[in-house]
C-alpha positions in Angstrom: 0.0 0.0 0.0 2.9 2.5 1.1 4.9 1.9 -2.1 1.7 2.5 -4.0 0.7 5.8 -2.2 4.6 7.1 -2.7 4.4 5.6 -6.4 1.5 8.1 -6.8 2.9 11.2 -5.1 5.8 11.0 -6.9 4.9 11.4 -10.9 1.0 12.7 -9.6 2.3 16.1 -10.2 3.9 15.4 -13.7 0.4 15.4 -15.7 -0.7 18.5 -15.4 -2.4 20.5 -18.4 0.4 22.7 -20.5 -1.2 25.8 -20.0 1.1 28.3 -21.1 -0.9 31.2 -19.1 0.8 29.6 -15.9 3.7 30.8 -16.7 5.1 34.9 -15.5 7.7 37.2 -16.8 9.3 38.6 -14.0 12.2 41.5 -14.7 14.5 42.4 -12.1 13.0 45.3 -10.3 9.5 45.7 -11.3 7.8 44.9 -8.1 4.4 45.7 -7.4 3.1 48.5 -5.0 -0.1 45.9 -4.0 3.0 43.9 -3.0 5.3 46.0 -1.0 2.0 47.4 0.5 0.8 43.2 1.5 1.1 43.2 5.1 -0.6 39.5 5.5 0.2 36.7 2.8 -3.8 35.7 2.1 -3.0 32.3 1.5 -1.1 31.6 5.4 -1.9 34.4 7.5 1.1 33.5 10.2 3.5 33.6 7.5 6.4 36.1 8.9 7.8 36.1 5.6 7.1 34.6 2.0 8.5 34.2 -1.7 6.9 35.9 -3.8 9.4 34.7 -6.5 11.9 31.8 -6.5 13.3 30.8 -10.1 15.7 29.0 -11.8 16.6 28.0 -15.3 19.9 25.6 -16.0 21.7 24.6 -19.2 24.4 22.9 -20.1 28.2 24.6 -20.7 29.8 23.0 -24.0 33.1 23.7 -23.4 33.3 21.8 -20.0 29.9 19.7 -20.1 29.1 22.0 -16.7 25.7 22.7 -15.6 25.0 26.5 -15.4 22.1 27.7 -13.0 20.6 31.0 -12.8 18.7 32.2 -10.3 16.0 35.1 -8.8 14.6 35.5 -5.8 12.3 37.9 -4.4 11.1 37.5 -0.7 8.4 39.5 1.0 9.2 40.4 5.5 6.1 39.9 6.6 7.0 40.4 10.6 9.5 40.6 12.8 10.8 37.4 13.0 10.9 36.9 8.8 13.6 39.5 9.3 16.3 36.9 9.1 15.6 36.7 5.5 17.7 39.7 4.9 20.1 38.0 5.6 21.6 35.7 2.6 24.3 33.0 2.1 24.8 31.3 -0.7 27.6 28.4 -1.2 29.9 27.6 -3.5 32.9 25.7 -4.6 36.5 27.9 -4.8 37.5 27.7 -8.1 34.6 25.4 -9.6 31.4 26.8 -9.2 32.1 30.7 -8.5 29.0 33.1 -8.3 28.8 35.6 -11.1 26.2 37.9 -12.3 25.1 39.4 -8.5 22.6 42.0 -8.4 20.5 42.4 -5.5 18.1 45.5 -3.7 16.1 46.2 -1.4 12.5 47.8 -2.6 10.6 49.8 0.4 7.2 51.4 0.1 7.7 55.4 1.1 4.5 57.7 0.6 3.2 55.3 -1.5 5.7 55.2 -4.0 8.9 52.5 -4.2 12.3 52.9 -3.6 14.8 50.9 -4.2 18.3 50.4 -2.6 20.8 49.2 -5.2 23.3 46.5 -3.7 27.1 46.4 -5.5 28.8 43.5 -5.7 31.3 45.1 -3.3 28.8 44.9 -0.7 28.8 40.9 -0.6 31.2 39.4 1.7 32.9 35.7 1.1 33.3 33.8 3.8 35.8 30.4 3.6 34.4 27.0 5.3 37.2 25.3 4.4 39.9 24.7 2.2 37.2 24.2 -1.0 33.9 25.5 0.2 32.8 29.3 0.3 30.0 31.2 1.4 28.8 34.7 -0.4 27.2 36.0 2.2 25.1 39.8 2.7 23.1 41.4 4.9 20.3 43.6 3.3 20.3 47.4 3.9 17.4 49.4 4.6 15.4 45.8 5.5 12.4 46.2 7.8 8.7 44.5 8.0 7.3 45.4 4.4 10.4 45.2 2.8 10.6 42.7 -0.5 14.7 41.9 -0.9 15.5 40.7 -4.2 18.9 39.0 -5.8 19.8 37.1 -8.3 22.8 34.9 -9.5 24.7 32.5 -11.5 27.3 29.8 -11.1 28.2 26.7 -12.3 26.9 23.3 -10.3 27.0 19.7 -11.5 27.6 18.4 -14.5 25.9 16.1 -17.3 26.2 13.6 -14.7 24.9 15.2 -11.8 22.3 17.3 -12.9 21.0 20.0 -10.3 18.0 19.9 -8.5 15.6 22.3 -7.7 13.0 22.9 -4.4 9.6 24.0 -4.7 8.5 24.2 -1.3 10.8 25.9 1.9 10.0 26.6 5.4 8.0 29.6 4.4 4.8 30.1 1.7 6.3 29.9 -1.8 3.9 32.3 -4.3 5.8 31.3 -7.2 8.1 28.8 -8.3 9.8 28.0 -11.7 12.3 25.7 -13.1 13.3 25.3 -16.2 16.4 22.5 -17.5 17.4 22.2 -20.6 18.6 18.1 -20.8 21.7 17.5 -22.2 21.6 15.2 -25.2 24.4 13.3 -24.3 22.4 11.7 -21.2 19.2 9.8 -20.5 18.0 10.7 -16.7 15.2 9.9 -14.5 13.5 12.7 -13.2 12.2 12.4 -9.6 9.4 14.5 -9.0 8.2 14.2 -5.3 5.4 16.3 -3.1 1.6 16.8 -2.6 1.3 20.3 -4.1 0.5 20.1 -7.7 2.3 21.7 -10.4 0.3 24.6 -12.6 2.7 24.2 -15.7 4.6 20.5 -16.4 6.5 20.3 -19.9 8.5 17.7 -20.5 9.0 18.1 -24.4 12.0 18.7 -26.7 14.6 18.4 -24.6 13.1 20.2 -21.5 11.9 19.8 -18.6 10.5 23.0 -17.2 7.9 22.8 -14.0 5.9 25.9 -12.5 4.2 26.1 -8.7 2.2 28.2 -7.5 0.7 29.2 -4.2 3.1 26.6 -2.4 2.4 26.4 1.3 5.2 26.2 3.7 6.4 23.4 4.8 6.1 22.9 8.7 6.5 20.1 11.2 3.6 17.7 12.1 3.5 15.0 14.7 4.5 11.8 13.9 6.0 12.3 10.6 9.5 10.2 10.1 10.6 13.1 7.9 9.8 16.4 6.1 11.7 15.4 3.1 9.4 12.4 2.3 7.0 15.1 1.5 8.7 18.3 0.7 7.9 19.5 -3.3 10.9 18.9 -5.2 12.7 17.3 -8.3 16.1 16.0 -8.6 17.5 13.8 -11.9 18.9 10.3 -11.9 21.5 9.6 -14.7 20.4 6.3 -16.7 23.2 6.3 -19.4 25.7 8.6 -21.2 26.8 8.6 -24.1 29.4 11.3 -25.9 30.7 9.6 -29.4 34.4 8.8 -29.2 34.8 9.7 -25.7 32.6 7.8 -23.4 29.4 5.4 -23.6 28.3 4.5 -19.7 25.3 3.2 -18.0 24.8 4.1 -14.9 21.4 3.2 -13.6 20.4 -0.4 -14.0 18.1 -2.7 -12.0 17.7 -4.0 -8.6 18.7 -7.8 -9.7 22.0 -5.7 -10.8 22.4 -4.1 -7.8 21.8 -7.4 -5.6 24.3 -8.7 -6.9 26.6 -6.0 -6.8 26.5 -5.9 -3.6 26.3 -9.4 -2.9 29.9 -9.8 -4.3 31.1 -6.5 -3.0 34.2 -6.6 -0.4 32.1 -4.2 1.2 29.1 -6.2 2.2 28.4 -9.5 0.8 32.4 -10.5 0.8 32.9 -9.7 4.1 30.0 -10.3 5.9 30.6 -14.5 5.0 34.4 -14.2 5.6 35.2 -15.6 9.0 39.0 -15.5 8.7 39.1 -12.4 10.8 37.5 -14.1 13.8 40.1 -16.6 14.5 41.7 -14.5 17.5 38.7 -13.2 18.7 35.7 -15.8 18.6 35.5 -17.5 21.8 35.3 -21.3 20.6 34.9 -23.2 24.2 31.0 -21.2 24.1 30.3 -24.3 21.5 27.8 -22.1 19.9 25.4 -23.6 17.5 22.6 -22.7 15.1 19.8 -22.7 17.6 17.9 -19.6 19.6 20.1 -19.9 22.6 22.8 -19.3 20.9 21.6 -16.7 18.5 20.8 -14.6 21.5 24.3 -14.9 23.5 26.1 -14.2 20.0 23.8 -11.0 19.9 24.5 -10.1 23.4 28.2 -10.7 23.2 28.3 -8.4 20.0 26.1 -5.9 20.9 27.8 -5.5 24.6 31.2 -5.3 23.1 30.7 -2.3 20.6 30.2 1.6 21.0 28.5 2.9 18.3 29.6 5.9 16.9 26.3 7.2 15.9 27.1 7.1 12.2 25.4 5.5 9.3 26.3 2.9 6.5 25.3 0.5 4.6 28.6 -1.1 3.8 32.1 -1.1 5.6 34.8 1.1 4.0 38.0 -0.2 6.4 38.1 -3.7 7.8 40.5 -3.1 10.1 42.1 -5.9 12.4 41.8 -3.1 15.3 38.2 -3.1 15.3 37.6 -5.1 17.9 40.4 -3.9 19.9 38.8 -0.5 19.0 35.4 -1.7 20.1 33.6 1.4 18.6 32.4 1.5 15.1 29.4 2.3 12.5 26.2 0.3 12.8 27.9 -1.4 9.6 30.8 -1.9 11.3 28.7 -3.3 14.1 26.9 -5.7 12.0 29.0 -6.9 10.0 31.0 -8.7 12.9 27.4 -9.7 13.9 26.7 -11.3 10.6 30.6 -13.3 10.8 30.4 -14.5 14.3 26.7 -15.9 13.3 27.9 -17.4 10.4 31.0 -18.9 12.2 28.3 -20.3 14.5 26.5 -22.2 11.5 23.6 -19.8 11.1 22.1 -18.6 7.3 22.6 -14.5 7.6 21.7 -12.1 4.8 22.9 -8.7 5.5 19.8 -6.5 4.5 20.3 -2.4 3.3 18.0 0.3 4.0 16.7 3.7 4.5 16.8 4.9 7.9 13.3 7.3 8.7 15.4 10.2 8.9 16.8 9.4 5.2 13.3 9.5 3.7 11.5 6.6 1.9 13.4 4.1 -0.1 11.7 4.7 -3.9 11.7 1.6 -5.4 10.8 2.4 -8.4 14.1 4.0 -9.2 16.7 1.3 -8.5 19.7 3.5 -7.4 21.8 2.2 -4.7 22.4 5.8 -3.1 19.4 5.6 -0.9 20.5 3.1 1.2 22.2 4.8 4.3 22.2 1.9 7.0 22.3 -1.9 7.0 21.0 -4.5 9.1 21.1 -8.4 9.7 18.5 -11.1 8.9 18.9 -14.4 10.5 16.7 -17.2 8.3 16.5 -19.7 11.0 14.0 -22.6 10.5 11.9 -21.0 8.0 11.6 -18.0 11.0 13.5 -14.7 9.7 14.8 -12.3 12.3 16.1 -8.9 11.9 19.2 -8.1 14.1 20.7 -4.6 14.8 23.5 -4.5 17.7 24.1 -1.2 17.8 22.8 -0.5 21.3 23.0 -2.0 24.7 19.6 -1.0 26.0 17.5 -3.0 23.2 17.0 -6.9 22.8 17.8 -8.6 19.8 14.2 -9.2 18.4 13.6 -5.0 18.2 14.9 -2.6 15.6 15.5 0.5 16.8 12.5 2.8 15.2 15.3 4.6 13.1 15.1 0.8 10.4 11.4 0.8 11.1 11.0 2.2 7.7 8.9 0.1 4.8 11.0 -2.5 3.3 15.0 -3.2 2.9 17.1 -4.8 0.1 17.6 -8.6 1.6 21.3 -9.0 -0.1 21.5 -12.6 -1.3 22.7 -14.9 -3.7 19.6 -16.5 -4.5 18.7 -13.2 -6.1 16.5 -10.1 -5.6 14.4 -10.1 -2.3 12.6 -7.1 -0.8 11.7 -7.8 3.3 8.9 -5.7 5.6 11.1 -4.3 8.3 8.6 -5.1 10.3 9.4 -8.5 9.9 10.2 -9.1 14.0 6.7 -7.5 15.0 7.6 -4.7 17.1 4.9 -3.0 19.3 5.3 0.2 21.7 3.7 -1.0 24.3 3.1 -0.8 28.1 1.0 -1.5 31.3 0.2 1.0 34.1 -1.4 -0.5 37.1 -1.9 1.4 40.3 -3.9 0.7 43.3 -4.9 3.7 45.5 -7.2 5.2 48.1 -7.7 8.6 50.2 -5.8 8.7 53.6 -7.0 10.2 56.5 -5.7 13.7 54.8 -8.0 12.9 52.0 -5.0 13.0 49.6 -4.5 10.0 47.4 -2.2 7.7 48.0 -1.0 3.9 46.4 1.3 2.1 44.4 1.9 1.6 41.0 3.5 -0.6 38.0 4.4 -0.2 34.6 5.7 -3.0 32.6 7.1 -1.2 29.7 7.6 -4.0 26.6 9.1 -3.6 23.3 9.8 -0.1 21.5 8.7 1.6 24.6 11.3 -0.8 27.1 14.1 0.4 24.6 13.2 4.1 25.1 13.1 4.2 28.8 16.3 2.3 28.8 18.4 4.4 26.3 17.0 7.4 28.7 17.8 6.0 31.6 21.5 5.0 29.7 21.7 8.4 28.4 20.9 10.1 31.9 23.6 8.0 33.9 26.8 8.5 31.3 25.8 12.2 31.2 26.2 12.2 35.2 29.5 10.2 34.9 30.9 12.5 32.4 29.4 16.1 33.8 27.9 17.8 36.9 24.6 18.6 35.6 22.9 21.8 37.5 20.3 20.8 39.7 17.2 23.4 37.7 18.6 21.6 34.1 16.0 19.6 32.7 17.1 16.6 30.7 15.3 14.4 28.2 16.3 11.9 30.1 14.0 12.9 33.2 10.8 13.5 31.2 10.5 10.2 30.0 10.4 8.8 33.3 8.0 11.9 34.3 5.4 10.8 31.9 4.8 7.6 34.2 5.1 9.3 37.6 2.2 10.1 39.4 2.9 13.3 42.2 4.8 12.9 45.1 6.9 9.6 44.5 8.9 7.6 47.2 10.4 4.2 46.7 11.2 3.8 43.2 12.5 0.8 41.7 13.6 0.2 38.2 13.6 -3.6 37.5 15.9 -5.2 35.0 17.2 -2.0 33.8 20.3 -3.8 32.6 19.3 -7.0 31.1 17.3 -6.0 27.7 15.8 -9.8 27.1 13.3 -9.1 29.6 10.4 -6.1 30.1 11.8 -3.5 32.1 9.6 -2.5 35.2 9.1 0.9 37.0 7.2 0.7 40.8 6.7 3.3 43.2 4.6 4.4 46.1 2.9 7.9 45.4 0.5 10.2 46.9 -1.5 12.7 44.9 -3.4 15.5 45.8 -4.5 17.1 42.2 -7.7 14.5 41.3 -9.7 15.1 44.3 -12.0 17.6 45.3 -14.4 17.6 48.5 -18.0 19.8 48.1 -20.1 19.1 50.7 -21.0 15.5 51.2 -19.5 14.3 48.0 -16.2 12.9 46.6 -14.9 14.2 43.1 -12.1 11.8 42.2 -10.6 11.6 38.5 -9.1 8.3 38.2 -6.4 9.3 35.3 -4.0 9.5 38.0 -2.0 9.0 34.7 -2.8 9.9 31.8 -3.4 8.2 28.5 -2.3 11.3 26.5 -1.4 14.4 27.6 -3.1 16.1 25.2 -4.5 15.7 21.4 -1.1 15.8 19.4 -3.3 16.4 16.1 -4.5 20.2 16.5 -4.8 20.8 12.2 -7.8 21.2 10.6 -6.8 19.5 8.1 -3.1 17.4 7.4 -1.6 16.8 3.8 1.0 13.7 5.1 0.3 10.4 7.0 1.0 9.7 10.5 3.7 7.5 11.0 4.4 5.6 14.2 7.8 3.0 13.9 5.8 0.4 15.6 1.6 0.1 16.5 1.1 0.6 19.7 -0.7 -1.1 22.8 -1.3 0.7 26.0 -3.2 -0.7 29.3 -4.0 1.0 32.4 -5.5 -0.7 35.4 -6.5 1.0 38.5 -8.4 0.3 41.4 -9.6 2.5 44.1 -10.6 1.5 47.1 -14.1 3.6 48.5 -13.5 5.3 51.6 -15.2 4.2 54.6 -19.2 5.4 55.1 -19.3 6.3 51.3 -20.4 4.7 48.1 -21.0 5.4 44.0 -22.8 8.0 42.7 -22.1 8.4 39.7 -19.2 6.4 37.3 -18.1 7.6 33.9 -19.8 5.6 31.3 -17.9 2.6 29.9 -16.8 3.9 26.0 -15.6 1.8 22.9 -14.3 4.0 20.5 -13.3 2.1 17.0 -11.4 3.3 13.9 -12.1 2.0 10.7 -10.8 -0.9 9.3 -9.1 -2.2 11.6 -6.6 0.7 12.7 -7.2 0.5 16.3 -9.4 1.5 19.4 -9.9 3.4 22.6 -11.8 1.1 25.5 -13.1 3.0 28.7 -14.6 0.6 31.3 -15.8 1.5 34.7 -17.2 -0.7 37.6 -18.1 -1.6 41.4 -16.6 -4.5 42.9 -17.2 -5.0 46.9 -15.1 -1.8 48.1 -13.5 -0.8 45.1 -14.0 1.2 41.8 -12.2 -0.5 39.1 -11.2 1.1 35.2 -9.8 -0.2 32.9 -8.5 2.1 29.8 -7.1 0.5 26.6 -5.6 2.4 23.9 -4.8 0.6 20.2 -3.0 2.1 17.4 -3.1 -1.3 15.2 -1.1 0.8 12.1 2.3 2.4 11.2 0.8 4.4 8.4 -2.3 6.5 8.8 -3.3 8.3 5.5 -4.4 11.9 4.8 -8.2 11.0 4.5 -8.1 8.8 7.9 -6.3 11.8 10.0 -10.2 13.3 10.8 -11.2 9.8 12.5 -7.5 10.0 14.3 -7.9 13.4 15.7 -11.4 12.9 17.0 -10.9 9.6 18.6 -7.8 11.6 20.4 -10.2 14.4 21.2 -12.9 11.6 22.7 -9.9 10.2 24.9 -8.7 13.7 26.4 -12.2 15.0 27.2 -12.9 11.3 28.7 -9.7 11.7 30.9 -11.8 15.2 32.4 -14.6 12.7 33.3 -15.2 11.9 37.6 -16.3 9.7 39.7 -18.6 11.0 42.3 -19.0 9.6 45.8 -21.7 10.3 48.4 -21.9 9.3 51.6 -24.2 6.6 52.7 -27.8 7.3 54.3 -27.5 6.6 57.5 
């Protein structure tokens, strides 16, 4: 279903009518008085600053096969804050891909007539990164809310093989964007046309391929959403072939089968990852480890509890060295790979599988390039039962991908030829249980106990937190009013004053890590007259409803579904009894993608409720985000709900 939906978004934009109308002559300098006088963009209100123009056109150079790309911008200060817009960088390579043609102004509306503040070339300031990359850099004069700033520029980037891209959509409202490439002859490319905003103009004709938006909304942060660049309106070029008579003829884009087996026979993955020869000094023969599911989780342990990883990504290993072990800190690649040999050594079938991390963005598989893998993991084919291993970190068993893989299908590297596998392939769930028993002392504050087993996505979590927390108080003095991550995530399960906490099998990953503590809580009661007011979220299911748009253009994503259980009982206080319970609720998405269960009840002393919430999917789409934001809206005014206690007639 996900390949199909990206499938769509990809090329939807692509057949649009060729109306020529679309497409606006802008010169340099002519903007409009409506414009300068605009003090809200119509189409985002909250925009504090907005493009009104954003073009580019690129061609090829003969004489070096070069990519030329020329460029004008004008952006509209809307507020204070869309200030920083005056303020321009643009990068470039010493020597290779100098900028040339400046011109730039600033255009202000005085007495209702414009002026314009010329900018010389003088005026921009270059700025070295390193020994290679540059920065042109200015700040606009005479720049204030109403201003428009305007620039525009060429220089020289990519080539014939690398063909350069061009971003319809930015952080701010885009009014218009054009880009217009002339092909080069010599080359076949794939154009890679991503987003959810359609195109006004598409012509991909004679050579050309030359795209105009319009009305482009900015592009902003939602929950749940792996990253913005699945989603962001954009098109980039693929190289397929070249071919220059008498110089060179060159595919470079060919299949997946290719690929597979590329990589298969690469000293980089599928070489390496079945050579044991390195292992002789360090594999610890008198373990007698064999091809069954003790083993396999002991080999995992022993792995994972040896490295540090480094926090970087690959898909492949560039330097086998015979120090890595001594080292004992490497790449997840690095990691996995001496996973992969000391499983094989140990007689097990392993594929090394390649993949897209979330942060990377979805793998396309429709355009077979090996460049979007960024991280690689292990597959264990055991019995006819496949596993996927990562031992990258301590605090996860070896049945859970961290949520980072969790992220549609990898490339399953093998010589049996081309296999895709569902990442999801080990059935991961975020999950936990919160039980709590609790009554009102003779202070008529609550009081109790409570235990969350924490399984899965959500164990991992805690534990890297709780990881996290205790190396950063080994390595620094943290000031007692700093608030750490670390500290919130166990503050989501605490209920007020806690005493007594015990964290159970914080250390050992293979089983569900347990949090109890005694608390006593005086927020969820209230006393009028005769009567008892008690909310009985002493935690709560969700803070509050993470989906607050009207309306959202991109799935929800979660890494893993989700199963959470709360279980409390309250015992009644002495001489009183139920009033009033809040109704029992069974609130069900469609088709299947999950459920919120209230249920409320008197048994001999005690109130009893059970609340279950369900999220049975990883991908929610656009048209199921209303049924996703009311059934969040349902559980937070449900959490506001009492139960009411009189006292008994005597």
């Amino acid at each position: 279903m996900l390949k199909r939906i990206l499938a769509v978004m990809a090329f939807a934009g692509l057949f649009t009518l060729n109306l020529h109308a679309q497409i606006e002559e802008f010169e340099f300098g002519d903007v409009s008085v409506e414009d300068l006088a605009m003090t809200v963009y119509p189409k985002d209100s909250g925009a504090v600053a907005v493009y009104l123009l954003d073009k580019g056109y690129a061609f090829m150079v003969q004489s070096d096969l070069s990519m030329m790309l020329e460029v004008h911008v004008r952006i509209k200060i809307l507020k204070e804050e869309g200030l920083e817009y005056g303020n321009v960088s643009l990068p470039y390579l010493r020597g290779q891909s100098e900028i040339t043609k400046l011109k730039a102004a600033t255009h202000n509306l005085v007495d209702g007539k414009v002026v314009t503040t010329d900018i010389k070339r003088r005026d921009w300031v270059d700025e070295t990164i390193n020994d290679d990359r540059r920065l042109k850099k200015l700040s606009f004069p005479d720049v204030k809310v109403g201003s428009i700033i305007e620039y525009s520029y060429s220089r020289k980037t990519g080539d014939i093989v690398n063909l350069p891209a061009w971003v319809f959509q930015t952080n701010i409202p885009v009014r218009y964007s054009e880009y217009k490439i002339d092909i080069p002859s010599f080359g076949i490319y794939q154009p890679n046309f991503q987003g959810y905003h359609p195109a006004a103009y598409v012509n991909n004709t004679s050579g050309v391929n030359h795209i105009v938006m319009k009305d482009v909304p900015a592009l902003k942060r939602e929950p749940y959403i792996s990253t913005l660049e699945n989603y962001r309106s954009k098109i980039d070029y693929e190289i397929k072939s070249i071919n220059i008579p008498g110089y060179i003829n060159k595919t470079y884009m060919t299949d997946w089968n290719d690929i597979n087996k590329t990589l298969y026979e690469s000293s980089q993955l599928g070489d390496v990852v079945y050579n044991t020869g390195p292992l002789r000094q360090i594999y610890p023969e008198e373990k007698g480890w064999t091809a069954n599911k003790e083993s396999l989780v002991e080999i995992f342990n022993y792995v994972r509890d040896h490295f540090k990883w480094n926090q970087r990504f690959a898909y492949g290993v560039v330097d086998r060295s015979k120090k890595l072990w001594e080292a004992a800190e490497g790449d997840n690649a690095d990691i996995n790979v001496t996973l992969a040999q000391f499983l094989t050594k140990a007689g097990f079938q392993v594929y090394p599988v390649v993949l897209s991390t979330r942060g990377h963005g979805y793998l396309k598989q429709f355009v077979p390039l090996v460049k979007q893998f960024n991280y690689m993991v292990i597959c264990v084919d055991m019995d006819g039962e496949r596993i996927l291993l990562d031992a990258t970190d301590k605090y996860r068993p070896y049945n859970v991908l961290p949520p980072r893989a969790l992220n549609g299908e990898g490339l399953m590297v093998r010589k049996g030829g081309l296999e895709w596998i569902d990442l999801r392939t080990n059935n991961e769930m975020d999950s936990k249980t919160v039980s709590g028993q609790f009554r009102l002392n003779e202070d008529d504050v609550l009081e109790g106990k409570v235990e969350v087993n924490f399984y899965g996505l959500a164990a991992s979590r805690i534990r890297k937190s709780v990881y996290e927390k205790k190396e950063k108080q080994n390595t620094t003095e943290e000031k007692e009013d700093e608030k750490t991550e670390e500290e919130d995530e166990i503050k989501d399960y605490e209920a007020g004053e806690i005493e007594n906490a015990v964290l159970e099998n914080e250390s050992n990953p293979e089983k569900e890590l347990v949090l109890k503590y005694d608390f006593t809580l005086e927020d969820n009661v209230n006393m009028i007259g005769d009567k008892i007011f008690l909310n009985p979220f002493i935690i709560k299911t969700v803070k509050e409803n993470p989906f607050k748009l009207e309306n959202r253009k991109f799935p929800v994503e979660l890494p893993a579904p989700l199963m959470d259980t709360y279980l409390f009982q309250f015992k009644l206080p002495e001489g009183f009894e139920v009033e009033e319970l809040p109704e029992s609720q069974n609130l069900v998405l469609p088709d299947g993608g999950g459920k919120f269960m209230f249920i409320s009840g008197v048994q001999g002393d005690e109130v009893q409720v059970m609340i279950r919430l369900q999220l049975a999917k990883t991908v929610y789409l656009p048209q199921e985000y209303a049924g996703l934001k009311e059934l969040f809206n349902l559980i937070v005014m449900k959490q506001e709900q009492q139960i009411v206690l009189k006292k008994k007639a005597e």
